[in-house]
Structure formats: C-alpha cells, structure tokens
VOGU-3710 file (C-alpha; in Angstrom, 3 decimals, decimal comma):
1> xxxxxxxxxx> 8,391/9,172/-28,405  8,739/11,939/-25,648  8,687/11,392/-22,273  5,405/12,254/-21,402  4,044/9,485/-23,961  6,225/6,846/-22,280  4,627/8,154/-18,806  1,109/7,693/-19,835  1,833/4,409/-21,559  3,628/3,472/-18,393
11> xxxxxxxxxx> 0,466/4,322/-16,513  -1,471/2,582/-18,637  0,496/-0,311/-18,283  0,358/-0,482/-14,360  -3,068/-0,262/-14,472  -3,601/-3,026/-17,155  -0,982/-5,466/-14,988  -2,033/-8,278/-12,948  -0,881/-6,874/-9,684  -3,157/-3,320/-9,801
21> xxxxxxxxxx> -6,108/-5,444/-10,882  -6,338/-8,052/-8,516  -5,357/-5,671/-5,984  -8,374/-3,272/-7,118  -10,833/-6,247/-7,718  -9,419/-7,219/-3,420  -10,617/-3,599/-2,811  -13,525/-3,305/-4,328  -14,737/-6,680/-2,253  -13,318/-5,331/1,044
31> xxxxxxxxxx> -15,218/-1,743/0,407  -18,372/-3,647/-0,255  -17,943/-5,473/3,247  -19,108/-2,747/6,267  -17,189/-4,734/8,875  -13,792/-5,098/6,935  -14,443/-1,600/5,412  -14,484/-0,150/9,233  -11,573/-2,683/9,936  -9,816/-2,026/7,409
41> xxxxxxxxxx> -9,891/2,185/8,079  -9,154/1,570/12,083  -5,859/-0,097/10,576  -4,862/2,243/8,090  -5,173/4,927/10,685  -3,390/3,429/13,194  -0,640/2,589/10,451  -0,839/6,257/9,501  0,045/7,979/12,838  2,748/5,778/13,484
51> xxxxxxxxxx> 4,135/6,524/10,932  3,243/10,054/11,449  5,215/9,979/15,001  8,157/8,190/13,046  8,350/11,065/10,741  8,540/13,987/13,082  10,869/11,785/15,096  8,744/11,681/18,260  9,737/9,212/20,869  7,756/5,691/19,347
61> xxxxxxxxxx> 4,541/5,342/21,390  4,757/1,730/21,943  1,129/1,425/23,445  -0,163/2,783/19,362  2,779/0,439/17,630  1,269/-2,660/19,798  -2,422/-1,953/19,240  -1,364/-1,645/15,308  -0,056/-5,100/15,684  -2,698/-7,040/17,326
71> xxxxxxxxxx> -5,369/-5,339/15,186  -3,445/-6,313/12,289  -2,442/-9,778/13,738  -7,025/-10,040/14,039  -7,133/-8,664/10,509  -4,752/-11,265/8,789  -6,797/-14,242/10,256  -9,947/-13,221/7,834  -9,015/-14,839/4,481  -10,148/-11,879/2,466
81> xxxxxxxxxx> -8,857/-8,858/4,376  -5,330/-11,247/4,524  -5,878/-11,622/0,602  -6,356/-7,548/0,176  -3,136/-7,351/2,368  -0,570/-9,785/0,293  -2,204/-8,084/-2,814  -1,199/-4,272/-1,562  2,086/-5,895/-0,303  2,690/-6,916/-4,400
91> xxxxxxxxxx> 1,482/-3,563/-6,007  3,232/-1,503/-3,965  6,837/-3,867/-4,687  5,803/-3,285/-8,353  5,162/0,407/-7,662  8,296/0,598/-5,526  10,397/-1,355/-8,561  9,817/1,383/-11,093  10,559/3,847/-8,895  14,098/2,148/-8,422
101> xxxxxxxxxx> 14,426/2,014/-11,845  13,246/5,562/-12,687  15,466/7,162/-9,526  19,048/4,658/-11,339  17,999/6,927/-14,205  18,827/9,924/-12,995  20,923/9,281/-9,607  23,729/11,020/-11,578  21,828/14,495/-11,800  19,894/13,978/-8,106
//
C-alpha cells in the first residue's frame, strides 16, 4: 500500500468515526437554528481575531478577549450550542492526535 492509499483510507476513517459524525450531525442542528447560527458566527469571529492579534503579536486587546468570554460564557448555557462545543472540543483532540502521531513520524527529517 503507498502512502497516498493509507491517506485516503485515513480520511475515510475520520470521517466514518464517532467523533466527526456527531460533531457534523451537532452542526448540521446548530446551522438549521437562525439564532445559534448568528451566535454561533459572532463567536467564531471574535475567536478568530484574537487569535489574529495573538499571531502578529499585537499587544492582547483585553476589551475583544473579555467580550469573547462572556459571549461564550451566554453560549455554553444553551444545551445544544454547549453540545456543538464539547463535540468540536473532541474532533479537533482526535484531529490534533494524528497529527502528533504523523509529526513523531518524521520529527527526525523536520
């Protein structure tokens, strides 16, 4: 088997586990919601310039970092968006965990 068979079958495989389809099925109901939809975007905005100012290593704007919290401290008190949440939180370990294991792999060469 070459490597680019064990990639797609590795694909396939994260896409057939239990942690990418209950975390797409969590999607798919928050999508269908307009309010957590328009929630959910505010808060992955916010999340994404922080981060943004964290990258180009701009003095943290505390005032964005403490409106990400309390929207996400609201967010977390709805059952389903707080569902969605945990589920992203255990794909993205998973995704994260082959990763780890693909980077051991090759540290020597890197």
């Amino acid at each position: 088997m070459n490597v680019y068979d064990t990639a797609n079958k590795l694909a396939l495989e994260l896409r057939e586990s239990k942690e990418y389809r209950e975390y797409k099925l969590a999607k798919q109901k928050i999508m269908e919601n307009n309010d957590f939809k328009s929630k959910i975007e505010e808060f992955e905005k916010g999340r994404y310039d922080v981060q943004v100012l964290a990258l180009r290593g701009n003095q943290e704007d505390n005032e964005k970092i403490a409106r990400l919290q309390e929207l996400y401290s609201e967010l977390v008190q709805i059952p389903e968006i707080k569902n969605y949440f945990d589920l992203e939180v255990k794909f993205n370990i998973l995704v994260a965990d082959v990763n780890k294991i693909i980077g051991e792999a090759i540290k020597d060469i890197l």
